[in-house]
C-alpha positions in Angstrom: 6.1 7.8 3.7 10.0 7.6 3.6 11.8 9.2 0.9 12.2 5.4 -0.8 9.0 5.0 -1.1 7.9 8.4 -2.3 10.8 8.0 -4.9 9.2 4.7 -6.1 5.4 6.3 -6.0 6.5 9.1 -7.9 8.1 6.6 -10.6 4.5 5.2 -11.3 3.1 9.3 -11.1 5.9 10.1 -13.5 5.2 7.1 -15.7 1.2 8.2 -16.3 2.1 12.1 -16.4 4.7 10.7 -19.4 2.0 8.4 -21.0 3.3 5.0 -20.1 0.4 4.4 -17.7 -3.2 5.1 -17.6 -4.2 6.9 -15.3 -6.5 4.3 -13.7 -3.8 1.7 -13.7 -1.6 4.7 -12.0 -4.1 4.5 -9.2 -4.1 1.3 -9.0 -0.5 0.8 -8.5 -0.1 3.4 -5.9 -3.5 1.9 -4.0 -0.5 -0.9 -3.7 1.8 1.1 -2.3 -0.8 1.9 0.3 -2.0 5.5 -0.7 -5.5 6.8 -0.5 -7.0 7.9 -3.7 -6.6 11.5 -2.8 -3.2 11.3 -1.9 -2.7 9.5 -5.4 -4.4 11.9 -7.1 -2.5 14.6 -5.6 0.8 13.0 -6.0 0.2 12.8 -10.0 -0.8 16.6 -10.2 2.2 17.5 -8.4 4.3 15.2 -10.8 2.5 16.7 -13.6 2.7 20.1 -12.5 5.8 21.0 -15.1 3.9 19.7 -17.9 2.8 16.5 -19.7 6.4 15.3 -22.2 6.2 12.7 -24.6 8.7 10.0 -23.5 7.7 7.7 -26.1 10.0 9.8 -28.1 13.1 8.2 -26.7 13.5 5.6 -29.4 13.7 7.0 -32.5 12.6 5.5 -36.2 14.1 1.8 -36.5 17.1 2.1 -34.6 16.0 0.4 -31.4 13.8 -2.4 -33.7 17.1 -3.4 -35.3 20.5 -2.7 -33.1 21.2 -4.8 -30.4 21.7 -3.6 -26.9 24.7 -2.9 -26.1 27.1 -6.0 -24.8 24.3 -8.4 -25.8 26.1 -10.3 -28.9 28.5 -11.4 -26.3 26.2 -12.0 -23.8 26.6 -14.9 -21.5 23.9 -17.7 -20.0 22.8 -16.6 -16.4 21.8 -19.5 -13.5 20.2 -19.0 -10.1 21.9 -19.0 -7.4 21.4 -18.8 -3.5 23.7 -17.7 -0.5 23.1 -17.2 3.0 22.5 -13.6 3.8 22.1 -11.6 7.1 18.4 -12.6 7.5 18.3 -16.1 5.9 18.4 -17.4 2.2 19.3 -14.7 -0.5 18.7 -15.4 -4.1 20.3 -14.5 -7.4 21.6 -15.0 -10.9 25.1 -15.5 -12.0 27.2 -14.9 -14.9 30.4 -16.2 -15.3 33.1 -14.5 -16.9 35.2 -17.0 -18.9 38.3 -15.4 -17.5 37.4 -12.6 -15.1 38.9 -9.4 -15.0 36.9 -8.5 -11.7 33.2 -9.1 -10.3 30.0 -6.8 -10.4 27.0 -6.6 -8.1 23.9 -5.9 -10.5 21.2 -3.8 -8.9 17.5 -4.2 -10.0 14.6 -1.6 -10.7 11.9 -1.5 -9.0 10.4 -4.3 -10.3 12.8 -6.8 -8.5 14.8 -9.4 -10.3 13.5 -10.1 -13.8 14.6 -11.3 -17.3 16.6 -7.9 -18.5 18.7 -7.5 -15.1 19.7 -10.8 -15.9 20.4 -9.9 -19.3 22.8 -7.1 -17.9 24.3 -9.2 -15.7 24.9 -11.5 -18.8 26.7 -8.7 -20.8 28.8 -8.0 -17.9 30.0 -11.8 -18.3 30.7 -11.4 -22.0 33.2 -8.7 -21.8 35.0 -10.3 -18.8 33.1 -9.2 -15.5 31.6 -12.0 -13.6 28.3 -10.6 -12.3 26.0 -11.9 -9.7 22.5 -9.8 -9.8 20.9 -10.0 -6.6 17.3 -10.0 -5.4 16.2 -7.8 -2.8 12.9 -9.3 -2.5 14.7 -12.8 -1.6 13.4 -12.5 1.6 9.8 -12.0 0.5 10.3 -15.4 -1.6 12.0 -14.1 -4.6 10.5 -11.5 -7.2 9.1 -14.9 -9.3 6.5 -15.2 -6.1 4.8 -12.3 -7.5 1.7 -12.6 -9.7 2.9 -8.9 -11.4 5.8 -6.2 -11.6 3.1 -3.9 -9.4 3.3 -6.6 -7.0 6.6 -6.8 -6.4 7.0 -3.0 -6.7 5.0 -2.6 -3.7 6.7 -5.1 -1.7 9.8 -3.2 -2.3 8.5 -0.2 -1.1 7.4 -1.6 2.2 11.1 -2.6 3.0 13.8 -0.5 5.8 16.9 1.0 3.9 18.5 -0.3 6.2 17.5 -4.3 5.1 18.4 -3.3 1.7 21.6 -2.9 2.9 22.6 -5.7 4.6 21.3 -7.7 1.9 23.7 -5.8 -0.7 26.7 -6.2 1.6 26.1 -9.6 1.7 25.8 -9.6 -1.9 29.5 -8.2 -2.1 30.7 -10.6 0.4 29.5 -13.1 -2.0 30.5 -11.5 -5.2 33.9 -11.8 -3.9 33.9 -15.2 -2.5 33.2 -16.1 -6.3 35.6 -13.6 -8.3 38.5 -15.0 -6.0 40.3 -11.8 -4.4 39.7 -9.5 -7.7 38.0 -6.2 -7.7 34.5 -5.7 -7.6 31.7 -3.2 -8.6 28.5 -2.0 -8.2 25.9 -1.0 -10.2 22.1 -0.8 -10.2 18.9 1.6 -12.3 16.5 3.6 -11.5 15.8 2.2 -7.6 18.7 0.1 -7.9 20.7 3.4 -8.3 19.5 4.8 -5.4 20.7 1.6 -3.8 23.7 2.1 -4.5 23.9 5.6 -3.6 22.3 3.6 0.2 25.3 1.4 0.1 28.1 4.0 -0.2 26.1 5.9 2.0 26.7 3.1 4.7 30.1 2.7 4.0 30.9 -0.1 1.6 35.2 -0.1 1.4 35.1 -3.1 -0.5 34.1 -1.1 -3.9 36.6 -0.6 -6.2 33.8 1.5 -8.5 30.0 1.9 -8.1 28.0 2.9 -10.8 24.4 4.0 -10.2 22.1 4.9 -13.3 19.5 8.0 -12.5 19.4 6.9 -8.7 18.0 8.5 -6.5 20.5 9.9 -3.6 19.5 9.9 0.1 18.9 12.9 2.5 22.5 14.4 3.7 24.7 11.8 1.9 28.1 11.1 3.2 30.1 9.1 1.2 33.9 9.5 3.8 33.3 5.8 4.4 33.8 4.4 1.0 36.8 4.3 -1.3 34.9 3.7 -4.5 35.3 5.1 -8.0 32.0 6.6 -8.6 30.4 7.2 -12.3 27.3 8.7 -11.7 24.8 8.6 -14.9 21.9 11.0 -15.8 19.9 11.5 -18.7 19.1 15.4 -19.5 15.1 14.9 -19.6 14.8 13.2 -16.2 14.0 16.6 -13.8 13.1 14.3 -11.0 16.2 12.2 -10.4 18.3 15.5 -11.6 17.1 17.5 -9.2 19.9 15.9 -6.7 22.7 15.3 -9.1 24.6 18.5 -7.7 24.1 17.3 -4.6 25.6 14.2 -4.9 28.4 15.7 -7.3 29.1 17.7 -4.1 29.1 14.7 -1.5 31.1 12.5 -3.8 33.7 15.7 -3.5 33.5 16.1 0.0 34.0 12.9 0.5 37.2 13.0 -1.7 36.0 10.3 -3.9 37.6 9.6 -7.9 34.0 10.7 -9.5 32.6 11.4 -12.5 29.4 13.2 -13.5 27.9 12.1 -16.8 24.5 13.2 -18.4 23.2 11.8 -21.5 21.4 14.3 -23.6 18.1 13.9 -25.7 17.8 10.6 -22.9 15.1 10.3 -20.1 15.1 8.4 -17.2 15.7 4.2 -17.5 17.3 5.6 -21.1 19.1 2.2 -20.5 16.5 0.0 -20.2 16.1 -1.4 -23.8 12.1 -3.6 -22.6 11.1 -0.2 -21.6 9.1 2.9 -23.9 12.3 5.5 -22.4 14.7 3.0 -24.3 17.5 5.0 -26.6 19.8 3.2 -28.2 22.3 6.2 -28.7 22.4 7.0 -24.9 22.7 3.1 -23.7 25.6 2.7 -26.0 27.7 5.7 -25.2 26.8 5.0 -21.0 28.0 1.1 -21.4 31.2 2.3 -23.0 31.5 4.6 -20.4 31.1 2.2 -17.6 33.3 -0.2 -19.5 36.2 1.9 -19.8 35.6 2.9 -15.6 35.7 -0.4 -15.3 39.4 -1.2 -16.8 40.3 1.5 -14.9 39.6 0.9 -11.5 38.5 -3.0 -11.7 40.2 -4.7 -14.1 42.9 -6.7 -12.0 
């Protein structure tokens, strides 16, 4: 198993040892992913080893029934879009800022390209960053071909790194064909964290900033090729994804990158997410500002 895959198998673990999945449906998911029932089984008492939480606890009272997320009363429309990539036809959905201060690549979960990535790729449009969120499973038809998130989880785990990137570079490439010689950005949750840590890693120079949300960072980063900005985003109750967040504080220094280390208290992993159970509304407000005022720093033209 590579270390992609056990990041995303250890999601679903995570997500029944939390109480978001039964445990049958656990198994079932990670039968997807191509793991015996044993190895399952065993993969959900290790991830349960530091004790059961309750995650559900992320949204408190009303709040998250009755505030919007952030950026979405100025959200704009998003339409498909396709572009040739390194392998053949890549797919995505674009938001166009009315007058652009700069671009951003958007970054799925591991569910692949759905309705709230395009929302956030929306938001980005409404305060002046035109945003295009790609679809890494373009090449597997596009996440719509699937008949379920599990699906197209699954499918994403069977892909090289390697793929991943070339796909996001040519993501960029396209980004900036669109913004017209501005500044561009990437960022990306949960899985599409980790790719962005993957496409520093590989040496991205076109960045201006990256932003990954509770990523997941490969083995023995090295960052010397890129020249991004890098806000890096944790929330305080996500052990897992923390577990490297020194790590990567100390490869974004070696690498003599402008980087910033923020950690959201009382805020567990996808804290950002507002379709999900982890949603909280205090964290996802104070990260977007965050991310907005990185971006008028090193983006905004």
């Amino acid at each position: 198993m590579t270390g992609l895959q056990r990041y995303i198998a250890e999601e679903i673990a995570t997500d029944h040892v939390d109480g978001l999945l039964s445990r049958r449906e656990a198994l079932r998911r990670l039968a997807l992913l191509g793991l015996t029932t044993a190895t399952a089984s065993a993969l959900i008492a290790a991830c349960g080893a530091g004790g059961q939480k309750d995650s559900t606890g992320a949204t408190t009272g009303t709040e998250a029934l009755t505030s919007a997320p952030p950026g979405m009363d100025l959200a704009l429309p998003t339409q498909p879009v396709t572009w040739a990539g390194p392998n053949g036809e890549l797919q995505g959905a674009w938001a166009a800022a009315t007058d652009a201060r700069g671009g951003v690549l958007v970054i799925h979960e591991n569910k692949g390209l759905d309705d709230w990535v395009r929302s956030v790729a929306g938001r980005f449009a409404g305060v002046g960053y035109s945003a295009l969120a790609i679809d890494l499973l373009s090449e597997e038809g596009g996440t719509g071909t699937f008949a379920e998130p599990a699906q197209a989880t699954a499918a994403l785990g069977r892909v090289t790194p390697d793929r991943f990137v070339a796909d996001m570079k040519s993501g960029v490439g396209e980004l900036q064909r669109r913004v017209g010689g501005k500044k561009v950005a990437a960022v990306g949750f949960c899985f599409g964290g980790g790719m962005v840590w993957q496409l520093l890693a590989a040496g991205e120079r076109s960045l201006a900033a990256a932003v990954p949300f509770y990523g997941p960072l490969p083995d023995n980063p090295d960052f010397s090729g890129a020249e991004a900005a890098v806000l890096a985003i944790y929330a305080a109750l996500d052990a897992r994804v923390n577990a490297s967040k020194d790590a990567a504080a100390a490869a974004l220094q070696r690498a003599g990158l402008v980087h910033e280390v923020v950690v959201e208290p009382d805020a567990d992993h996808a804290f950002f997410n507002d379709t999900g159970r982890r949603y909280n509304p205090a964290a996802a407000a104070n990260a977007w500002a965050r991310v907005l005022d990185w971006f008028g720093r090193y983006v905004h033209s």
